[in-house]
N, C-alpha and C positions, 0 to 999 in steps of 0.2 A: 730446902732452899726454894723460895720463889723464883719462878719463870719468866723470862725478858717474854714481853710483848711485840710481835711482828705483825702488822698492818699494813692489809693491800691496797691499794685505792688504782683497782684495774678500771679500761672502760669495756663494755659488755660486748665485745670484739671475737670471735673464736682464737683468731691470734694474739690476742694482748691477754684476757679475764685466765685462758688455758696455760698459755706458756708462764703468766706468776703464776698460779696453783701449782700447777706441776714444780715448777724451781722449790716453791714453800715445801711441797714432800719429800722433796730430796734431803733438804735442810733437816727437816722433820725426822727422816727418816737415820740420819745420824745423830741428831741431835733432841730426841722425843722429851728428854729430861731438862731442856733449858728453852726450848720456845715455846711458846703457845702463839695461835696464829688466828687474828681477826681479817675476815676479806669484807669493804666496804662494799657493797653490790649497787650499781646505776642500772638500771632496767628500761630507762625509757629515751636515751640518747635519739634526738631524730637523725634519721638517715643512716645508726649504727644497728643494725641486725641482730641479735642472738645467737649467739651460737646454735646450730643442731641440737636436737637433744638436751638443752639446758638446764631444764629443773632436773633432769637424771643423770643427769653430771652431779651437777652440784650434791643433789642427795647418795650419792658414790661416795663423794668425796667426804659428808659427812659422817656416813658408815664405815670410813675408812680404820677408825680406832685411834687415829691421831687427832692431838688437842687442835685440831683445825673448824673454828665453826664462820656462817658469814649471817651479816648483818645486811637489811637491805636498808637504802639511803631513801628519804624521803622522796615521794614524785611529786616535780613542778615544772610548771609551765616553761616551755623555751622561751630562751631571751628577744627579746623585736630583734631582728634584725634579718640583714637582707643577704643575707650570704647561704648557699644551698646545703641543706640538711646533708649531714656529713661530709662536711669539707674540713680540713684544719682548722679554720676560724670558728665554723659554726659551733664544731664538738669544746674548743677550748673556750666560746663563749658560754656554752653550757655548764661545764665544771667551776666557771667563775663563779654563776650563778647559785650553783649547789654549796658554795663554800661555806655559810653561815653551818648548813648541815654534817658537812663533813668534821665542821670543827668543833660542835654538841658533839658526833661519836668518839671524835677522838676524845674529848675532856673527860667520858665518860670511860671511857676504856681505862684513860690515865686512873683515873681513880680509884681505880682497882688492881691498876698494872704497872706501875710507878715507871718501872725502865722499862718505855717501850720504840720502838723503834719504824716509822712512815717508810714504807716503799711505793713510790708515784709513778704512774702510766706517762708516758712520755709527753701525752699534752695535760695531766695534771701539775705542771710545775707552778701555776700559781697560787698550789698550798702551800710552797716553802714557805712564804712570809708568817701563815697561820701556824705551821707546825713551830717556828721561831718562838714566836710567839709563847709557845705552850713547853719551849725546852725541849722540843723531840727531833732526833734524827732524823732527814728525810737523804732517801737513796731514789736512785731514778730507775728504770725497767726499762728500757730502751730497747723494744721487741723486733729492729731491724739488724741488721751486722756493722762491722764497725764503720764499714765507710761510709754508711751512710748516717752515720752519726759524726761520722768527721765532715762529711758537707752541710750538714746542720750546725757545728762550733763555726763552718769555714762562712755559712753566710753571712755575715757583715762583711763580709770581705766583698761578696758579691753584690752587696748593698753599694759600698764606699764607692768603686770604682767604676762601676756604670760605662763599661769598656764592650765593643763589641765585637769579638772575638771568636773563630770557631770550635778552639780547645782553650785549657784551663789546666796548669798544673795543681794535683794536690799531695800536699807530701804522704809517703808511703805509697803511694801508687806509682807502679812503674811504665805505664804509661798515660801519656795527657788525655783525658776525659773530654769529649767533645758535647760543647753546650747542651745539641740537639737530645741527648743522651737523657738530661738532668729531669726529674718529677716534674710536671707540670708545675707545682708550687714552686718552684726555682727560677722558673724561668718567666712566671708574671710577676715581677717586683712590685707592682701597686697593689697588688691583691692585700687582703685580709689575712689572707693564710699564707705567703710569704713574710709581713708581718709577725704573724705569732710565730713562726718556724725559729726567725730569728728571738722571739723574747722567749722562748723555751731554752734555744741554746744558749743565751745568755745566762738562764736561771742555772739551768744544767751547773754550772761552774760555782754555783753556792751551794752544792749539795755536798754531802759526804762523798760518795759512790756514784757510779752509772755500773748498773749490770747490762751487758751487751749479750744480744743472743746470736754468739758465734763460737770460735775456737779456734784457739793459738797459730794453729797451722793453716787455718784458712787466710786468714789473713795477718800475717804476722808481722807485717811491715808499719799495716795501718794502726793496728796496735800500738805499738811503737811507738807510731809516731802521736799519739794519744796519749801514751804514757809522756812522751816528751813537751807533750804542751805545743804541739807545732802549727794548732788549728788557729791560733786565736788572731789571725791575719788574714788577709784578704784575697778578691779573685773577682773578674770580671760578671757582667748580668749574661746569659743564657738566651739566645731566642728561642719563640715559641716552635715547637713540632709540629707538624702533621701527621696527625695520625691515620688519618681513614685511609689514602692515598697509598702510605706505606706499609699497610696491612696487605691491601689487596693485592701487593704487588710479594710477598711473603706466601700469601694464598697461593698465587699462580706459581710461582716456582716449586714448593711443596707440593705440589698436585701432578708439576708436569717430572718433576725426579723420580713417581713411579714405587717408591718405598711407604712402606706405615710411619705413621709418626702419632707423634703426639703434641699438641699445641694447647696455646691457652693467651685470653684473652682478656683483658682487663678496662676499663673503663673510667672514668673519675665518677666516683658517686656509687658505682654500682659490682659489685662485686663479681655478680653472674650477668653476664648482657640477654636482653631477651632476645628473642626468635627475630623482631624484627630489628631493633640493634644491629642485630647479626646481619640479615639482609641487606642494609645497608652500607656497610662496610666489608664484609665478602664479595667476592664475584659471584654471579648471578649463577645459583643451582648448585654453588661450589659444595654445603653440607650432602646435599644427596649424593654426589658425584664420589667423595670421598667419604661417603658413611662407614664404609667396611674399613677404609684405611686408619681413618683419623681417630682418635682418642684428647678428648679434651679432657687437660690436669692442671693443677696449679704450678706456677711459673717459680724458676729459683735461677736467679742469674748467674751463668757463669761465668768466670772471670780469667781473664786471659793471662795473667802473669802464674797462675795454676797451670796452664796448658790443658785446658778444659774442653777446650772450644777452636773451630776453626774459622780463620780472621776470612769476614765480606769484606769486599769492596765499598765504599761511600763515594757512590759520583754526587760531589756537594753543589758542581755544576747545576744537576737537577732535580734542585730541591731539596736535596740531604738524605734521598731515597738509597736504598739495597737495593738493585735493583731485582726483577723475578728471575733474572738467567740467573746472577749472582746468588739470589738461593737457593736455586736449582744444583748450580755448579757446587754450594757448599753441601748439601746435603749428599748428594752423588759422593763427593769427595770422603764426606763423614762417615758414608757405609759401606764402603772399599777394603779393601787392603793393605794400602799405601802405608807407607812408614810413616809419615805424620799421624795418621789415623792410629796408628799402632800405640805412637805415644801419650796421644790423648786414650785411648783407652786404657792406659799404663797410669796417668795422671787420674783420671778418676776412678781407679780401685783401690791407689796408694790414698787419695781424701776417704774415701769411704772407709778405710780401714782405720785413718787418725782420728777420723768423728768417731768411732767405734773407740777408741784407745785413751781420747780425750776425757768422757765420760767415767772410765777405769779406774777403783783408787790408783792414785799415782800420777795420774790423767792429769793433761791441763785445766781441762773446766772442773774437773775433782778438788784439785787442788787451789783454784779460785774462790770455790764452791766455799771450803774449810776457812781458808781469809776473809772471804764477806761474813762467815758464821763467827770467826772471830771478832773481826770488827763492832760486830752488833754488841 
């Protein structure tokens, strides 16, 4: 029997191009005798990076034994425009552009591979129309967690109502999310890239499938409320954050609680901030002072209806800042003894153990995993 066709069209992200490949071997890996698996490759996205390591990835994964090979997509010129290399707008003006290309490899795959089936990077939704077009299933990859794919269905909401407000109910969340919290793209509504957030979520809703990259028990509520359809309404605009301001003041309290930690720092545009980035928004000498303490890693938000985390203070009086005592005082708090502390570290060995268990035939994302494969 012929082999259904699966099609990646990731952008060249470590988080986005790794997490499909990886999902596709899973797939793969139970199912060797009915997929065979094309990845479209974009190599020259401005402002998106390569992954580490990339061509030795890829040629890994080609060595792997499974029917997985990839194809690279034509190079062309970025589209005019004035929007800054690797922004939401810029990257999904890009993928517009490449569409005539993407839709020669699809026709060409079809032609050899009659039942196949488009899974799109989360700003490639303006292939659905082409995949239509051509009779093929398009699934989305949505390489964040769910709730922030339900503030993505919920922006038009925050388009419509143009309210100015310090929180925001969203359903499945058990408590109100305060504007200042939201992606910078949320919170500029005339941007370009607030723009495409909403026509992606928009498109989102004409696909087959969104695969989210989370699981059952992380957020089970948001879920839910996903499965129920409960996004497709609205919610106030967001003001803008300060960020530099309330870093430095995150600095000073970590520095003055006297414990190691670990921190990490993010940026729009830039994934790693440089040395002098850094200098500017640190306190003055703060790397050398804490070289021995600190450990910079990559961020993973915890969420409080887990009991993950221990609740700062928001003096919104000034500014919408944490203050430095206030992270001082949490951090102190966090490497204690206390019975809160007790429970949060109760809380995050029970997550750690269901991400473990989720994964498990039997598992939730196991068992998702076998529905998407059925689907196809």
């Amino acid at each position: 029997m012929a082999k259904k066709g699966l099609v990646l069209l990731p952008i060249p992200a470590a988080g986005h191009l790794k997490a499909m490949v990886e999902t596709a071997l899973k797939l793969l890996h139970h199912h060797s005798d009915v997929f065979s698996v094309t990845v479209l490759l974009m190599n020259s996205i401005p402002g998106v990076s390569l992954p580490p390591n990339h061509h030795t990835y890829i040629h890994s994964i080609t060595s792997s034994g499974f029917d997985i090979h990839f194809e690279e997509l034509p190079l062309i010129d970025p589209p005019h425009s004035d929007e800054k290399d690797g922004s939401p707008a810029s990257i999904s003006l890009y993928i517009q552009k490449l569409l005539p290309h993407i839709n020669a490899s699809l026709s060409n795959i079809l032609s050899s591979t009659p039942s196949t089936t488009l899974i799109v990077d989360f700003f490639a939704s303006t292939v659905v129309d082409e995949a239509k077009k051509l009779g093929v299933s398009t699934y989305v990859f949505f390489t964040s967690g769910a709730a922030m794919l339900a503030l993505v269905l919920y922006g038009p909401v925050l388009f419509d109502k143009k309210k100015s407000m310090e929180v925001f109910e969203l359903p499945g969340m058990d408590e109100p999310i305060p504007y200042l919290s939201l992606p910078t793209s949320f919170t500029m509504t005339n941007s370009a890239s607030f723009s495409w957030f909403l026509y992606h979520g928009r498109r989102f809703l004409e696909t087959k499938g969104m695969i989210i990259n989370t699981f059952t028990a992380l957020e089970s509520q948001v879920i839910k409320a996903l499965e129920d359809g409960l996004y497709v309404h609205g919610s106030p605009t967001p003001p803008i954050y300060p960020i530099v301001s309330q870093v430095k003041e995150i600095a000073h309290g970590v520095e003055r609680s006297g414990h190691r930690f670990l921190w990490s720092l993010r940026m729009t545009g830039l994934p790693v901030p440089s040395n002098a980035l850094l200098d500017e928004v640190l306190p003055e000498e703060f790397l050398e002072r804490t070289r021995d303490r600190g450990l910079h890693f990559n961020a993973y938000r915890m969420v409080k209806s887990h009991g993950l985390a221990v609740e700062l203070r928001v003096d919104r009086k000034d500014g919408g800042f944490v203050s430095g005592e206030e992270v001082e005082k949490g951090v102190r708090v966090l490497m204690g003894d206390s019975e809160e502390v007790k429970k949060v570290k109760e809380r995050c060995g029970q997550m750690k153990v269901e991400s473990r268990r989720a994964v498990e035939e039997g598992g939730s994302s196991f068992v998702s995993l076998q529905r998407l494969a059925g689907s196809f």
